[in-house]
C-alpha positions as CSV (number, residue, x, y, z in Angstrom):
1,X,195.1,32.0,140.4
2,X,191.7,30.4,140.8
3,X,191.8,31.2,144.1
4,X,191.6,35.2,144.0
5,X,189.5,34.7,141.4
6,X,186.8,32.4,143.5
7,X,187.2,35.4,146.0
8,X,186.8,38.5,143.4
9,X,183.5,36.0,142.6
10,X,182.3,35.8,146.2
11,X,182.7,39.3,147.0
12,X,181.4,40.8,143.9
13,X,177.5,40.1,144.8
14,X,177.5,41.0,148.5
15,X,178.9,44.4,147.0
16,X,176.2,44.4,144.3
17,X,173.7,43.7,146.4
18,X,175.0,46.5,149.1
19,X,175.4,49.3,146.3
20,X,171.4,48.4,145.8
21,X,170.8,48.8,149.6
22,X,172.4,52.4,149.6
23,X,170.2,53.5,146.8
24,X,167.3,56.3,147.4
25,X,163.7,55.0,147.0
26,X,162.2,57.3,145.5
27,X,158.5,58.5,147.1
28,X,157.1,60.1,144.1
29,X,156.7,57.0,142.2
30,X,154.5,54.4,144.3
31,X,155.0,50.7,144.1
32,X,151.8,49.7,141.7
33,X,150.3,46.8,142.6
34,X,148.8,44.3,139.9
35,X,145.5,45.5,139.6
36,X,142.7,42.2,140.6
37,X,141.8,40.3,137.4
38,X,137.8,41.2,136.5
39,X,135.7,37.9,137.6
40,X,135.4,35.4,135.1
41,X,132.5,35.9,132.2
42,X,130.2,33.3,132.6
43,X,129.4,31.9,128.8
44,X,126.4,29.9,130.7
45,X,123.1,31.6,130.9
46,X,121.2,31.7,134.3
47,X,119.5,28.2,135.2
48,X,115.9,30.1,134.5
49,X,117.4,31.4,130.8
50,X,118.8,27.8,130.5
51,X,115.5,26.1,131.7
52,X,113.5,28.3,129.4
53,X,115.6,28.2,126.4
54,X,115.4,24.5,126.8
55,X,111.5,24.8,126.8
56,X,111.7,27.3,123.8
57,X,113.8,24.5,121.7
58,X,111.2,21.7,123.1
59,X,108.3,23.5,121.7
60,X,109.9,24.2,118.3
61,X,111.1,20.3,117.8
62,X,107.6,19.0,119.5
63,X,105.5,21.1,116.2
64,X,108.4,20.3,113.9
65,X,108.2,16.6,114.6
66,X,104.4,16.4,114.2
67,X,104.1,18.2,110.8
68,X,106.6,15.2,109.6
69,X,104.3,12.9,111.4
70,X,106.5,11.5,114.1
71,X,103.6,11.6,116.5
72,X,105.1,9.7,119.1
73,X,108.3,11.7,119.1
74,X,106.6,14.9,119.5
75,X,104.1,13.8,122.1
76,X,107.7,13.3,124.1
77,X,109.3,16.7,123.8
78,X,105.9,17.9,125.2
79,X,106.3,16.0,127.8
80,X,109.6,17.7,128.5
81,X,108.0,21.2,128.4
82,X,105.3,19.6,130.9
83,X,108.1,18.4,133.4
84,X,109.9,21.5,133.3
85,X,106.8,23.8,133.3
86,X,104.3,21.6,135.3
87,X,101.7,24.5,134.7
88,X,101.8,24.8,130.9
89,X,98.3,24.4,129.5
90,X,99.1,24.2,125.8
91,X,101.5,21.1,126.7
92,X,99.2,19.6,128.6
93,X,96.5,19.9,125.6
94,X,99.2,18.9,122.7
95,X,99.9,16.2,124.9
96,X,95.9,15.4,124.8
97,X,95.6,15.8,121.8
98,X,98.2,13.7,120.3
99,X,97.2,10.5,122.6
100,X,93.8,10.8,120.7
101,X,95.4,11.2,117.4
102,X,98.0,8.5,118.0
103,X,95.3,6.4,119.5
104,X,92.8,6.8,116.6
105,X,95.6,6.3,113.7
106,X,96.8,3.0,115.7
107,X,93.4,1.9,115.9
108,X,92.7,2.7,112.4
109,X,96.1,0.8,111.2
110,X,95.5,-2.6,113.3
111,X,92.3,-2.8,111.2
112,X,93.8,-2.4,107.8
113,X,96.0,-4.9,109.1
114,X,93.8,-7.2,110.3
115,X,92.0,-6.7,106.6
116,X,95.2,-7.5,104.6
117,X,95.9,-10.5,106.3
118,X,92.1,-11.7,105.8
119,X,92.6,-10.9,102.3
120,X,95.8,-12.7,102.2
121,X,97.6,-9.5,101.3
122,X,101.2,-10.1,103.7
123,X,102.9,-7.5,102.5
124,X,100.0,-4.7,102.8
125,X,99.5,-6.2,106.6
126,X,102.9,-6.2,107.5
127,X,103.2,-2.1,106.2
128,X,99.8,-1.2,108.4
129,X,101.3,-3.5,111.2
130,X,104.5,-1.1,111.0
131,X,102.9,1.8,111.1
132,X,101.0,0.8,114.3
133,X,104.8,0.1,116.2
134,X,105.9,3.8,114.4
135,X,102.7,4.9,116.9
136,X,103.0,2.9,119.2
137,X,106.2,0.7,120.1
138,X,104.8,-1.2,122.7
139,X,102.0,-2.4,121.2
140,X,101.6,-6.3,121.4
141,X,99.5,-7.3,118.9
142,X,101.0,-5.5,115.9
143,X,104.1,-7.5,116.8
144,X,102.5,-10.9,117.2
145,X,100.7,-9.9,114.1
146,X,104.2,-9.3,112.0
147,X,105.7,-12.7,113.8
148,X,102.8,-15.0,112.2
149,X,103.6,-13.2,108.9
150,X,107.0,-13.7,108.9
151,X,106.4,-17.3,110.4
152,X,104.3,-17.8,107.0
153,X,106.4,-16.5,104.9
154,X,109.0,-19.4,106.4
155,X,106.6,-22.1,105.9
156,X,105.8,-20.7,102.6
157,X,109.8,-20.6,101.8
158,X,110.1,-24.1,102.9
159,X,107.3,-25.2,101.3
160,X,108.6,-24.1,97.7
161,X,111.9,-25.2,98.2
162,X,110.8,-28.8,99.1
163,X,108.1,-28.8,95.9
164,X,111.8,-27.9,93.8
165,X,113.1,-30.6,95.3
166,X,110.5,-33.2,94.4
167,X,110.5,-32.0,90.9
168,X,113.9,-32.4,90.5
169,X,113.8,-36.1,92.0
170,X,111.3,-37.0,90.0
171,X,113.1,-35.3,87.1
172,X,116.1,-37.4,87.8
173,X,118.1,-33.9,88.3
174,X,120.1,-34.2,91.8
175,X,119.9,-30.8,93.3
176,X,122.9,-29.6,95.7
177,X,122.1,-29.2,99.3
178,X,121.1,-26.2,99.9
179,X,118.6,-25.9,96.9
């Protein structure tokens, strides 16, 4: 019984497929084709919308850095806008102009500095000696300036802890190590 069956099976889609063979096409409907898919958006501007965009937002955090007084900072997004627009007079003049202000406000802060630590004022010379690296990161005497302060400030650590000590011995009191 399977076997009549297995051949009803066989046969029954080579008929199928000659019934659809015999069929009439029929011209007045034409085969559509898939119409093309539109080219992709782009979400990216243009390299010159980009590029001046990018200036645009340079400008805005350059001004926006100054008025908080992160001179140094700002002088650096100007620069950007100078390397991307090598003919831009106003960042060439910011950039100008905040050299002489960062240069004058450095200058200004290594001699309050330089006061404080004549007056023997460590933490007043160590805040102007700050404010000198805020301007101007690389600049090596502010920061052998705050080592000998903090080197003091060592000895004068030391130096308290061993006068405790010799109190306490000659009080009799035996401090713990450490003390």
């Amino acid at each position: 019984m399977s076997r009549p069956r297995n051949a009803v099976l066989g046969i029954l889609p080579i008929c199928l497929l000659a019934a659809c063979a015999g069929m009439p096409m029929d011209d007045a409907v034409p085969l559509a084709m898939p119409a093309p898919a539109p080219p992709p958006v782009s979400t990216t501007p243009a390299p010159d919308t980009a590029r001046a965009q990018f200036i645009v937002q340079q400008r805005g955090e350059a001004r926006r850095l100054e008025v908080t007084g992160a001179l140094s900072r700002a002088r650096q997004h100007w620069r950007y806008v100078l390397a991307l627009a090598s003919d831009d007079a106003e960042a060439r003049q910011q950039i100008a102009r905040l050299d002489t202000l960062i240069r004058t406000r450095r200058d200004a802060a290594l001699a309050q500095g330089e006061a404080a630590m004549m007056r023997g004022q460590a933490a007043a010379a160590q805040t102007a000696f700050l404010r000198v690296l805020a301007l101007d990161g690389a600049n090596d005497q502010a920061r052998r300036r705050l080592i000998e302060l903090e080197t003091r400030a060592a000895f004068a650590r030391q130096d308290r802890k061993d006068e405790r000590a010799r109190m306490a011995r000659a009080a009799g009191i035996v401090l713990p190590e450490g003390e």
